[in-house]
N, C-alpha and C positions, 0 to 999 in steps of 0.2 A: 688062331689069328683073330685080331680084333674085328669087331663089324666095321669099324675104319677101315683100317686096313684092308679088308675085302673090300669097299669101296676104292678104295687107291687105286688099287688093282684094277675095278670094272674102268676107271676113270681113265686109266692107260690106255685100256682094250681100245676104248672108245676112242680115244686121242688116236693111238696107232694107228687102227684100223681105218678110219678114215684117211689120214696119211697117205698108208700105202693103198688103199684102193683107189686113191684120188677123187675121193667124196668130201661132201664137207660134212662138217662136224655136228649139224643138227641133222643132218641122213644116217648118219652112224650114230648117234644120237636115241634117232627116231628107232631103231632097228633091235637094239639094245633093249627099248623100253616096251619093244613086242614081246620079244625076248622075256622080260622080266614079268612081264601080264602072266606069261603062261606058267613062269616058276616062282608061287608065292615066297619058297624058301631063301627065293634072291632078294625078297621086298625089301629088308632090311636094311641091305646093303646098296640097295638101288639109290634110297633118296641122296643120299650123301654122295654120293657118286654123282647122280645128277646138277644137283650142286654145284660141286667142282668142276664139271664140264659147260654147265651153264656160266658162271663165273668166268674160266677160261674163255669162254667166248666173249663177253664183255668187254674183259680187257685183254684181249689178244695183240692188240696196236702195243699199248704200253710194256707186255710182257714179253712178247717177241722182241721190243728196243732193248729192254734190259739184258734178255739173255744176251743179245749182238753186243751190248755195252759192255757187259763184265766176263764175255767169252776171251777174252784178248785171244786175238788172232784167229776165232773159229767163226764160221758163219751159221747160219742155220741150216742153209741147205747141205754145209759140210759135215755136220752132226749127224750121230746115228739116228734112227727117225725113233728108237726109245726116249732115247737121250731127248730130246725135243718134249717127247711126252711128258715124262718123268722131272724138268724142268717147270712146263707150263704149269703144271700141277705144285709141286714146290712153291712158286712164287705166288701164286694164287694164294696159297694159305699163309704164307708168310706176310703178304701186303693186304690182303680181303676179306680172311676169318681170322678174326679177335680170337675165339672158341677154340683154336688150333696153339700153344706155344712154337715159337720160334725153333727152339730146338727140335722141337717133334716132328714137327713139316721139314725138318731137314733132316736128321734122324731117318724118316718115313722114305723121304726120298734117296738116300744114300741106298737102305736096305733093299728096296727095289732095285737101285740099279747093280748091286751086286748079285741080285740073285739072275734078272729080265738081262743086261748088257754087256759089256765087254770088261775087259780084267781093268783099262784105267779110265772107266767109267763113272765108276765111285768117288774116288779122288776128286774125278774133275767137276761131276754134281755138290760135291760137300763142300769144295772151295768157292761156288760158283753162287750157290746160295747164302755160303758165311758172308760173302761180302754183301750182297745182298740184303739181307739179315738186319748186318752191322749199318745199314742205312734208313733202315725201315723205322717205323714206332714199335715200340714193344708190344709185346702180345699176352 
């Protein structure tokens, strides 16, 4: 697994876990990056992760409308609370790092949600970002 990709991954942790513990995302954030102090072997994979959770916090207004936009008919709080993650993360790299190709950040995101969510999870991330994608500037 790539150091990205383990990034992706802590990037979820983070996203979810705050979710479900009903913290916000700079306490989940902050806990993570204790976490990471004490395992240098995580550093790697830490900064990029950070990153993308800092990022998603930025534009959390704009990418939370998106997902409600191009979900037809699904809400956020109707979503699996992966699915939410694994999203915010997706468009993040799709609309905010150049450094990321389009396909990759949905690629990235698909394979996550096959392995982390439910059986028509995949689907509905790879559709949800294509369209998205297909509106974006190229990468």
């Amino acid at each position: 697994m790539s150091a990205r990709t383990k990034a992706r991954k802590r990037a979820i942790d983070i996203l979810y876990a705050a979710d479900i513990r009903h913290t916000t995302i700079p306490q989940s954030l902050a806990m993570e990056a204790e976490r990471a102090a004490n395992e240098p072997a995580r550093m790697v994979s830490w900064l990029y992760a950070r990153d993308i959770v800092d990022g998603v916090v930025d534009h959390r207004e704009e990418i939370d409308e998106l997902i409600e936009t191009y979900s037809q008919g699904w809400t956020l709080s109707r979503m699996p609370t992966i699915d939410r993650a694994i999203l915010r993360i997706g468009i993040w790299e799709i609309l905010y790092n150049d450094a990321v190709p389009h396909a990759v950040a949905i690629d990235e995101a698909v394979e996550a949600a096959k392995v982390l969510s439910t059986d028509d999870s995949a689907g509905f991330v790879n559709g949800l970002l294509g369209r998205i994608a297909q509106t974006a500037p190229s990468a």
